[in-house]
C-alpha positions as CSV (number, residue, x, y, z in Angstrom):
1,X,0.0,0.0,0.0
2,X,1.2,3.5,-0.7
3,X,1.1,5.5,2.3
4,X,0.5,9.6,2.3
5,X,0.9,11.6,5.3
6,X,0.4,15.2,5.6
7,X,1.1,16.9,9.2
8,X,-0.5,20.2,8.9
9,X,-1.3,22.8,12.2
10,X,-2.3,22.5,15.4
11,X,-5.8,23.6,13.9
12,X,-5.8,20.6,11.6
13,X,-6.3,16.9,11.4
14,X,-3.7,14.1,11.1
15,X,-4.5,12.4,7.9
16,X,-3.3,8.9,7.1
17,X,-4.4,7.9,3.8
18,X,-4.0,4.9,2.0
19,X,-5.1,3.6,-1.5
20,X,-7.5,0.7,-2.9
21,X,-9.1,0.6,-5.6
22,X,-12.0,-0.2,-7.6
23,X,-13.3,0.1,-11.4
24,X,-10.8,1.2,-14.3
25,X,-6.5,0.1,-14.5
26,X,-3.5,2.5,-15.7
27,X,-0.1,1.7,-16.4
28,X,2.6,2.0,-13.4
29,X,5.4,-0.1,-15.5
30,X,6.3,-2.5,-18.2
31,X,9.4,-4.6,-18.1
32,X,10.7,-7.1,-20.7
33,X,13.1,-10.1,-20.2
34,X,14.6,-12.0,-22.4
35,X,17.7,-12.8,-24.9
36,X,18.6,-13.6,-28.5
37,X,16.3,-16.6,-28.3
38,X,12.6,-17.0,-27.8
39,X,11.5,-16.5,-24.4
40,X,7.8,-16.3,-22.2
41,X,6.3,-15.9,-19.1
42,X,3.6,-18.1,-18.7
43,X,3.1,-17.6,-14.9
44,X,3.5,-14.5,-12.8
45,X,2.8,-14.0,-8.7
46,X,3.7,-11.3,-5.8
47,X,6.2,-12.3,-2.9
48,X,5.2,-11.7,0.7
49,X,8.5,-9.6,0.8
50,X,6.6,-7.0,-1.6
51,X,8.6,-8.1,-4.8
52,X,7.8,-10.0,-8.5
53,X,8.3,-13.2,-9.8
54,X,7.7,-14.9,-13.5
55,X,8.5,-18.3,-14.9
56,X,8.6,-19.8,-17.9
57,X,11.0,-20.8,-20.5
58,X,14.1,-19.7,-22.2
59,X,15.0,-21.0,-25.8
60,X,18.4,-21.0,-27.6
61,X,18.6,-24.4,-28.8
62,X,16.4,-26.0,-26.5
63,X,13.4,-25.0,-23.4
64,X,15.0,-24.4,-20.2
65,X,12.9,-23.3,-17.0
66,X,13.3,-19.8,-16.7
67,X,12.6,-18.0,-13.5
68,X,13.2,-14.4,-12.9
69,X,12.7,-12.1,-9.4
70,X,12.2,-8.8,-9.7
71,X,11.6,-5.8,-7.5
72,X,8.6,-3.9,-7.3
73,X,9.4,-1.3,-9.8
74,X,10.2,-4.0,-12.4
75,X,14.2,-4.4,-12.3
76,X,15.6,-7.9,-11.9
77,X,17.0,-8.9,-8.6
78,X,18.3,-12.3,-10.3
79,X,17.1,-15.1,-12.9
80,X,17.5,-19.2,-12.2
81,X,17.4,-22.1,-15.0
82,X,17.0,-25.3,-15.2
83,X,20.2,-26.8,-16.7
84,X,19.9,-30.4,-15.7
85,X,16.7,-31.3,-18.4
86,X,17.5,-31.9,-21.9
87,X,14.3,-29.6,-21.8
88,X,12.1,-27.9,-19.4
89,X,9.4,-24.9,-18.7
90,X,7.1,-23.6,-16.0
91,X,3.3,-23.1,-16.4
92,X,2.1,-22.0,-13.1
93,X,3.8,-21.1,-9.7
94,X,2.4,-19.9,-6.0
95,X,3.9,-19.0,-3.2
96,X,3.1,-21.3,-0.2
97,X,2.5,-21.0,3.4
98,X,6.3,-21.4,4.0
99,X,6.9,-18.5,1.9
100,X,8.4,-20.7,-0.5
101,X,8.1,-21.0,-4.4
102,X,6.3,-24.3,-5.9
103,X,6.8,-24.5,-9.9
104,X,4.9,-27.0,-12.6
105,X,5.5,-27.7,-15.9
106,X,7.5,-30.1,-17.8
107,X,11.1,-31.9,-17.9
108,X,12.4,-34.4,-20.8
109,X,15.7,-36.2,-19.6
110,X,18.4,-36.4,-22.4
111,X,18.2,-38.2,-25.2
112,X,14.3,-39.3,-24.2
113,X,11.4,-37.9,-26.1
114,X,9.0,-38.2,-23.2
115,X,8.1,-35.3,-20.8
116,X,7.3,-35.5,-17.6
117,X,5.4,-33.7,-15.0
118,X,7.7,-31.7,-13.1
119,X,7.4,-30.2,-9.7
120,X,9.9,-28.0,-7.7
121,X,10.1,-26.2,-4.8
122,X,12.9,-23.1,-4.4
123,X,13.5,-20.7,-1.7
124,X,13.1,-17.0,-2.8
125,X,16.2,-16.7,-3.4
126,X,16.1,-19.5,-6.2
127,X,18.1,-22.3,-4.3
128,X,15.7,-25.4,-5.1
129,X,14.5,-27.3,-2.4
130,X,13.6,-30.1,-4.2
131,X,12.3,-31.5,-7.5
132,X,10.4,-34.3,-8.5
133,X,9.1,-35.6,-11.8
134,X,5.7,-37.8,-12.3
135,X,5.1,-39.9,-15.7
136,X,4.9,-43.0,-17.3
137,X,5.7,-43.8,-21.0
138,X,3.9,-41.0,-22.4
139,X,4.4,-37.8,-22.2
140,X,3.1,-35.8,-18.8
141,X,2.5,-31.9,-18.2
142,X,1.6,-30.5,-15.6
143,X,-0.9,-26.6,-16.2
144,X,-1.4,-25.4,-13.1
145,X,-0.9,-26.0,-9.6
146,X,-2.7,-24.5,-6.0
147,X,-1.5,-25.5,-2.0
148,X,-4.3,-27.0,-0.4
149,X,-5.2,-26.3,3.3
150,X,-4.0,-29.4,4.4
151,X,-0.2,-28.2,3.0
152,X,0.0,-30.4,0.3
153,X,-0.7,-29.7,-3.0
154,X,-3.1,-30.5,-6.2
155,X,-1.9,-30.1,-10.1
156,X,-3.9,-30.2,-12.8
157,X,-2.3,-31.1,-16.2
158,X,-2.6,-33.7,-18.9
159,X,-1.0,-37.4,-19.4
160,X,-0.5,-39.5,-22.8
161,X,0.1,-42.7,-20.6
162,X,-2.8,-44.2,-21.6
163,X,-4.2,-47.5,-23.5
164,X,-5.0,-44.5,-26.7
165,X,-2.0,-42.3,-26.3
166,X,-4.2,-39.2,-26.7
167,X,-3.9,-36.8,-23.7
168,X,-6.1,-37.2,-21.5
169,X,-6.9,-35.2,-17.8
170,X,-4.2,-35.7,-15.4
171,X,-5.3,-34.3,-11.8
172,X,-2.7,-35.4,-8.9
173,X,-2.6,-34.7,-5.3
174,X,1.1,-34.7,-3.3
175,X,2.0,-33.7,0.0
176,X,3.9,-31.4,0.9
177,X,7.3,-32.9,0.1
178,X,6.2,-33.8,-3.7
179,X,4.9,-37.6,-2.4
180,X,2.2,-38.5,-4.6
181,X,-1.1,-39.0,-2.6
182,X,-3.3,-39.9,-5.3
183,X,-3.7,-39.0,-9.2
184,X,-6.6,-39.4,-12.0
185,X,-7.2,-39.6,-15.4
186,X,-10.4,-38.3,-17.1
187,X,-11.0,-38.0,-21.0
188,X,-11.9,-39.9,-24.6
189,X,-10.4,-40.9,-27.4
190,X,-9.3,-37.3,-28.3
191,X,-6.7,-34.5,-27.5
192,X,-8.1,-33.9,-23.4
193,X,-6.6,-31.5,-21.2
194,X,-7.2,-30.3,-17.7
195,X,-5.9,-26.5,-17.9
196,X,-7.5,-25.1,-14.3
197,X,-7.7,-25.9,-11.0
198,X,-9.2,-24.0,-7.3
199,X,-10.0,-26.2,-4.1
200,X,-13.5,-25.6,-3.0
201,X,-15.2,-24.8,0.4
202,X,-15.6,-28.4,1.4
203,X,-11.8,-29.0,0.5
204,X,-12.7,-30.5,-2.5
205,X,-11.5,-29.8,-6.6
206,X,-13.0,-28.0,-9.5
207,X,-11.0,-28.7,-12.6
208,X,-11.4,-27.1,-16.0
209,X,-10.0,-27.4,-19.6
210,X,-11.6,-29.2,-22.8
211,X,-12.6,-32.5,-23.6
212,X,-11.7,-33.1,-27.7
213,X,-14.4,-34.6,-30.3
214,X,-14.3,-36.6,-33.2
215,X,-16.3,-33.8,-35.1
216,X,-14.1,-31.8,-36.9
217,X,-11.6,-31.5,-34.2
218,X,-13.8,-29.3,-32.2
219,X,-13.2,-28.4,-28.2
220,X,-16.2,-28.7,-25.3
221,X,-15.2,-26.8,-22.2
222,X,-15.9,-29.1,-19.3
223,X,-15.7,-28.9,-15.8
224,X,-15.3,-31.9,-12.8
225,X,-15.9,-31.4,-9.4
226,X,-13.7,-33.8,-7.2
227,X,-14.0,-34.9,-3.8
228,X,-11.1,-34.3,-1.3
229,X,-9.9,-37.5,-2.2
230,X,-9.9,-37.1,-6.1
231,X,-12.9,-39.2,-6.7
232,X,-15.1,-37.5,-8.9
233,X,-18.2,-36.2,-7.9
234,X,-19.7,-34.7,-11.2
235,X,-19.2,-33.5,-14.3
236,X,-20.3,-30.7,-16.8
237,X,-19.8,-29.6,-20.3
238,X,-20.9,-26.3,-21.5
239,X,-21.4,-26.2,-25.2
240,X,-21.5,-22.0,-26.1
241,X,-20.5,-22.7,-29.9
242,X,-18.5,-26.0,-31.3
243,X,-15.3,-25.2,-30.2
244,X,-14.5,-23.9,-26.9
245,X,-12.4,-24.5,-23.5
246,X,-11.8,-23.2,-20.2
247,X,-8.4,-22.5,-19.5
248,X,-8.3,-21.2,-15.5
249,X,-11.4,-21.4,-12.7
250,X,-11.7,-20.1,-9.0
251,X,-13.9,-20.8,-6.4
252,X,-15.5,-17.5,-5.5
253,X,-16.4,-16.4,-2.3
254,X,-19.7,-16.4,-2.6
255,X,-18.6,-20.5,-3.0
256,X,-19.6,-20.6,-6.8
257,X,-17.4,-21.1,-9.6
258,X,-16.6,-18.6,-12.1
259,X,-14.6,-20.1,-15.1
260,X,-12.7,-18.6,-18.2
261,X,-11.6,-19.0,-21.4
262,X,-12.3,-19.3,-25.3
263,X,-15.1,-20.0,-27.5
264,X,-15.8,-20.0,-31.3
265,X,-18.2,-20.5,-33.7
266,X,-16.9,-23.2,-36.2
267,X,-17.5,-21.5,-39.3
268,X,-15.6,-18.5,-37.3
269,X,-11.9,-18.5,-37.7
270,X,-11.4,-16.1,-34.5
271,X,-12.0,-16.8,-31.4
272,X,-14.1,-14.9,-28.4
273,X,-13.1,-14.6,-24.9
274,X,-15.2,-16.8,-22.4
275,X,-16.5,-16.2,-19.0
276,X,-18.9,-18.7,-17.0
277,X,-20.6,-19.1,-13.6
278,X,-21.7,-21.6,-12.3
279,X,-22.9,-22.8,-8.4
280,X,-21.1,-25.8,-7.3
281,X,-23.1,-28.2,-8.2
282,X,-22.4,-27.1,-11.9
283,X,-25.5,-25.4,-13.2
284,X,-25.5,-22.3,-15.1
285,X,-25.8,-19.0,-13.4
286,X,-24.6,-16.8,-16.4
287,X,-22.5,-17.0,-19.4
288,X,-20.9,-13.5,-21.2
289,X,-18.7,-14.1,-24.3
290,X,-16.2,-11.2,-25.5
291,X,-15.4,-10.3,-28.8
292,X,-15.4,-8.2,-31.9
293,X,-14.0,-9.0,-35.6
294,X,-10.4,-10.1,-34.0
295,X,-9.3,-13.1,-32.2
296,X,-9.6,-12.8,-28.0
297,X,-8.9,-15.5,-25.5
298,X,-9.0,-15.3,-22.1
299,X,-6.0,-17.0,-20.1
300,X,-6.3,-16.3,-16.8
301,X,-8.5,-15.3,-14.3
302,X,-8.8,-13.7,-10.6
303,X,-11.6,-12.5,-8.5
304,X,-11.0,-8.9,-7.4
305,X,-11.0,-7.4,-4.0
306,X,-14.3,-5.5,-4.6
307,X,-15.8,-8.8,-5.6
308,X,-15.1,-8.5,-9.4
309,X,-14.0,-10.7,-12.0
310,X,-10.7,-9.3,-14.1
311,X,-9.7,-11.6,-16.7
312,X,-6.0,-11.6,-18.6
313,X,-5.9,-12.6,-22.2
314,X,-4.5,-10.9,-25.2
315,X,-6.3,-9.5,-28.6
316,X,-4.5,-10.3,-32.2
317,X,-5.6,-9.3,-35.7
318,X,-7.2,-12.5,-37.9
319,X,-3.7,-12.2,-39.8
320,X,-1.8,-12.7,-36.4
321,X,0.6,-10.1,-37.5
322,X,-0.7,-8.0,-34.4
323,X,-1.9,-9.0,-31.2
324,X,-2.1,-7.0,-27.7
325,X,-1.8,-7.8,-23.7
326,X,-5.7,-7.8,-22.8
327,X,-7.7,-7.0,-19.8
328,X,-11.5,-7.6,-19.1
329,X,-13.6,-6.7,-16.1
330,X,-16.9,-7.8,-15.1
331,X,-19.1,-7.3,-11.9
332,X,-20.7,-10.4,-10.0
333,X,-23.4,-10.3,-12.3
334,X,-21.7,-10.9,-15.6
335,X,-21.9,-7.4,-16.8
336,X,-18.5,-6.0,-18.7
337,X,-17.3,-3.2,-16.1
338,X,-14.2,-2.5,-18.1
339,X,-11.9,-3.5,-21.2
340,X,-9.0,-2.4,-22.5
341,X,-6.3,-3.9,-25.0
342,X,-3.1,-2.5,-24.5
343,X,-1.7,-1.8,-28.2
344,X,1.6,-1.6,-29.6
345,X,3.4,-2.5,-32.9
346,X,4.0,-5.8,-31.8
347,X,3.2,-9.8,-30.9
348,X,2.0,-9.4,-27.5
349,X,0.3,-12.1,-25.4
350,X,-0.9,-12.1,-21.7
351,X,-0.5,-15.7,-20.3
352,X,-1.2,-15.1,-16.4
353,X,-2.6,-12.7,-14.0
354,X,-2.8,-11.9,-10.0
355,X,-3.7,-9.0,-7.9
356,X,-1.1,-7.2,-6.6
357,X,-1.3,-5.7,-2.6
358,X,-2.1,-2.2,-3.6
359,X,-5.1,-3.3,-5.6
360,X,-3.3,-3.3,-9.1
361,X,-2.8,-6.2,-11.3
362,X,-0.1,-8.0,-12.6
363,X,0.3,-9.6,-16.3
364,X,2.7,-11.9,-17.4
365,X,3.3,-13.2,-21.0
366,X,5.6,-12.5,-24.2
367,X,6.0,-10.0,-26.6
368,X,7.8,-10.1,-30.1
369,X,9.5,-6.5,-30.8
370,X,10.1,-7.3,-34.5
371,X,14.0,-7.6,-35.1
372,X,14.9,-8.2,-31.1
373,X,12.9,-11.4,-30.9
374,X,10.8,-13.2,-28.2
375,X,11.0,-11.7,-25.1
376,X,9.3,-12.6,-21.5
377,X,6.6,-9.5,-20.9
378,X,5.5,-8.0,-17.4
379,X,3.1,-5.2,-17.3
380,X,2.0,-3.6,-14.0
381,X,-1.2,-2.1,-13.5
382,X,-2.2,0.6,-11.0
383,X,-6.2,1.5,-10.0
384,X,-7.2,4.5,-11.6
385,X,-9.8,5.6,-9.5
386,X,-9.2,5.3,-5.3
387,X,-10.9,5.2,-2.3
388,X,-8.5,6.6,1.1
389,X,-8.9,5.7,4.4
390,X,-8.7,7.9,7.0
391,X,-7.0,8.1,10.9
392,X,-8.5,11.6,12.3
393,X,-6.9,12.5,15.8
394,X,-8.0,15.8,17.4
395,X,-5.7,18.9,17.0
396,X,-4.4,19.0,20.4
397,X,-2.7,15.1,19.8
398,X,-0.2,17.0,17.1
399,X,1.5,18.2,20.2
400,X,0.3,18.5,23.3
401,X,-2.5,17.9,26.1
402,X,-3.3,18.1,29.7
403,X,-5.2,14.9,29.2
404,X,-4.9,11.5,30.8
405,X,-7.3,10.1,28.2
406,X,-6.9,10.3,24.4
407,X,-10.3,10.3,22.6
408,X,-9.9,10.0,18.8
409,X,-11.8,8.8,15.7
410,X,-11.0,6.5,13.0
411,X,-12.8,5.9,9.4
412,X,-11.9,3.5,7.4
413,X,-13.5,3.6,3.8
414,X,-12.7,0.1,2.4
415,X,-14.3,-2.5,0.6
416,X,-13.6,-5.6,2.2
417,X,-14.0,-5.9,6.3
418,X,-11.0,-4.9,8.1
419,X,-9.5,-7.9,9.8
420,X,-8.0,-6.0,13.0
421,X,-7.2,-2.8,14.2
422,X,-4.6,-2.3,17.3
423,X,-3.3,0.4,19.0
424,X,-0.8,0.4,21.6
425,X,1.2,3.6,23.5
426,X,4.4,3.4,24.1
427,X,4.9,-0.1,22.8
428,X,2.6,-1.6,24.8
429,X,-1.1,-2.7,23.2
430,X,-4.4,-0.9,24.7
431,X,-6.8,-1.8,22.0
432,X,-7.3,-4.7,19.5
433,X,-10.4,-4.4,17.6
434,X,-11.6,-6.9,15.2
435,X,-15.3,-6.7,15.2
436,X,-16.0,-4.3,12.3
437,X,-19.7,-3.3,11.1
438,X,-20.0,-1.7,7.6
439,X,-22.9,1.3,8.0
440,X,-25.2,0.8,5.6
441,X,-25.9,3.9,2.6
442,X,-28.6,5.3,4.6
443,X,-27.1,5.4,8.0
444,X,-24.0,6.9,6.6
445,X,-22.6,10.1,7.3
446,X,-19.7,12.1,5.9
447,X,-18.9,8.9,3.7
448,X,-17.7,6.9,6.4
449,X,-17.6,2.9,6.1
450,X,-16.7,2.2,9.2
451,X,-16.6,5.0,11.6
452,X,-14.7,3.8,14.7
453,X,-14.0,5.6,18.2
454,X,-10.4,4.7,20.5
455,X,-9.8,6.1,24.1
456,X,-5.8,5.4,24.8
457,X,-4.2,6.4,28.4
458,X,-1.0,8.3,28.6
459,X,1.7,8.6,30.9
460,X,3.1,12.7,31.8
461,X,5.8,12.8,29.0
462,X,6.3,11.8,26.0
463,X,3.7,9.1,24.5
464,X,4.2,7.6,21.3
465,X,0.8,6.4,20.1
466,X,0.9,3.5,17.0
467,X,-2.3,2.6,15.1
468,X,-2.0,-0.4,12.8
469,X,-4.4,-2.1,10.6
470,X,-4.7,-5.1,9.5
471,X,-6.4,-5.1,6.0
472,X,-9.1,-7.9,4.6
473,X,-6.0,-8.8,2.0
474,X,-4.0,-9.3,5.7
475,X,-1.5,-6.0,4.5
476,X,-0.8,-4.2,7.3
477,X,-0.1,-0.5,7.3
478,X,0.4,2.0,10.3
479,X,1.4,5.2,11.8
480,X,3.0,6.5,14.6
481,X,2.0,10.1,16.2
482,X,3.8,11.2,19.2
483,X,1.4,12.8,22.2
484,X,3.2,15.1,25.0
485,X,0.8,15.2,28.4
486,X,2.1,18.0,30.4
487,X,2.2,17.5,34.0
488,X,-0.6,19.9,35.3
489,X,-2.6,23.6,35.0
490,X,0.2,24.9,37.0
491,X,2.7,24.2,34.1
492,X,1.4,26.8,31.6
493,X,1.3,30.6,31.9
């Protein structure tokens, strides 16, 4: 969070003010990586120590995992690959609970056409932990993968070791060492792939991709819900036009499913980006589709703090000369809040998204600068419009009282329920406040959320009073004010 203070006279208030953000994005910075070979972010995420991280790939001769961390202004602290694959590449990586980095994708071994599954785990400073691969004698891939809440986690990918050799599903559970606890296959006699995964409430699975038909080479999105223990529960495909798929799903927290990804007509040769709820027992709450005369695919997906969908994808010309980093927004309802493609003279395409602390987003893909080649693409996106928070002390706590009891006010303006609020004087804690009540639009006044009211004692002296809160995204920011109680009447002239 970006924190503005302004200490003005006595006569004044104490402002603390402090941004999130709603509606409409702008750009805060775009940073490219890459070298005389083809390389792309396919994954993207924001470390608990406030910086960025993408992986993917680098190409010169052959893939090699490619991770880079950067600071939060876009310049590379350092970059990590994968040397010890023939060939290798990340799709998705999260930080866990230990604060370290867990990485799927893919690995072949030398001189061995198969692929396997691969999962890592690194430290943040890109020493790995450990690394384990998961096939058989076909090939194996693993799309994306989540921690559960039990510290283990669940991948979703696809697997050719079958009786058909087509791909089929491929949804594994490990703990939290990498030791398979169980794994599935779902699919048909076609090209199946299981490109999304989110645990739900009951600490079970939804899973999303496409299931592949023999007519025409057409695409039905699907989606499974699994128990905790991988056994499937149900399943559902959602036929928009003939070809479509979902390529990344959450469970929101109104405990639905939203889902996203592409859809076509198939006498259409472009494609239209795809968004789909659904409760959880699969049935249709609303479906929006956007599109114009280009191609648009949506890749990724994330539910906003103000309870909003904002979906990453990327917009290209039907002669694929052209094609731009794309952002849509839409509220719980399915209606299109917001869109914009971000355009340059370029090959541009946004593989991954998350929502950064401050409310902004950030995307991750590739872009092609014609005669430099394929590069790895970040772009970082700041609200536009804000909301502040306020901390209001009375004039006198700028400097001085004759007080023993500090009486201030708080609001806090925010969208999601505060999770705590403390105060403490002198080091020491007086209040902790976690029971938060929104005011409603017709018993507010002066545009207050959540107006709160603090009584603090102070010692004669010097006090120095701290206010931290504790946001619904668990950020913390504070302030410290320092209070002088003078000894007694007797003390001024």
């Amino acid at each position: 969070m970006r924190i503005l203070t302004h200490i003005l006279t006595l006569a004044t208030l104490l402002i603390l003010s402090c941004a999130t953000s709603y509606a409409q994005y702008v750009v805060d910075w775009a940073q490219t990586f890459g070298g005389d070979g083809w390389d792309e972010a396919n994954t993207c995420l924001e470390t608990r120590d406030g910086d960025f991280m993408v992986a993917g790939y680098a190409k010169f001769q052959e893939r090699k995992l490619w991770v880079v961390k950067m600071r939060n202004d876009g310049k590379g602290r350092w970059g990590k690959t994968l040397d010890e694959y023939f060939s290798s590449g990340a799709n998705s990586m999260i930080q866990d609970a230990d604060s370290n980095i867990v990485i799927t994708g893919y690995a072949t071994r030398k001189r061995e056409y198969q692929s396997n599954l691969l999962l890592m785990k690194m430290d943040t400073t890109g020493n790995i932990l450990w690394q384990k691969t998961y096939g058989g004698e076909g090939d194996e891939e693993g799309y994306q993968v989540i921690q559960c809440r039990d510290g283990g986690y669940a991948i979703a990918g696809m697997t050719s070791s079958n009786p058909d050799i087509d791909p089929n599903w491929y949804i594994m559970k490990v703990d939290r060492n990498g030791n398979l606890l169980w794994d599935q296959q779902f699919g048909s006699s076609n090209d199946d792939r299981a490109l999304g995964i989110a645990q739900t409430y009951d600490d079970g699975f939804v899973v999303t991709g496409y299931i592949g038909s023999t007519d025409g080479g057409q695409k039905l999105m699907s989606i499974v819900k699994l128990d905790a223990d991988g056994t499937d529960e149900w399943s559902q495909w959602y036929y928009i036009n003939n070809w479509c798929a979902g390529t990344s799903i959450i469970a929101t927290r109104d405990s639905m499913i939203v889902a996203a990804g592409y859809t076509k007509a198939y006498t259409i040769t472009d494609y239209d980006a795809l968004i789909i709820k659904t409760d959880m027992n699969g049935d249709t709450l609303w479906t929006r589709t956007f599109g114009d005369e280009d191609w648009q695919e949506a890749t990724g997906l994330i539910e906003a703090f103000d309870n909003t969908f904002v979906l990453s994808g990327f917009s290209a010309s039907n002669k694929r000369d052209r094609s731009s980093f794309l952002m849509m927004k839409f509220d719980s309802r399915g209606n299109l809040m917001w869109d914009k493609a971000f355009k340059r003279k370029s090959q541009d395409y946004a593989k991954s998204i998350v929502e950064t602390r401050d409310n902004g987003i950030l995307l991750a893909g590739t872009t092609l600068s014609y005669g430099k080649g394929w590069d790895m693409a970040v772009l970082k996106m700041l609200p536009e419009e804000r909301t502040e928070l306020f901390f209001s002390f009375p004039s006198d706590s700028l400097s001085t009282t004759l007080r023993k009891t500090l009486n201030f006010e708080m609001c806090l303006n925010s969208f999601g329920v505060p999770l705590e609020v403390l105060v403490s004087v002198n080091g020491r804690v007086q209040i902790i406040d976690n029971d938060f009540q929104k005011i409603s639009a017709e018993e507010r006044k002066g545009g207050c959320d959540y107006p709160l009211a603090y009584s603090v004692n102070l010692k004669p002296g010097k006090n120095v009073i701290k206010v931290e809160v504790i946001d619904y995204k668990n950020y913390t920011f504070e302030k410290e004010i320092e209070v002088y109680r003078l000894p007694g009447y007797d003390f001024i002239r």
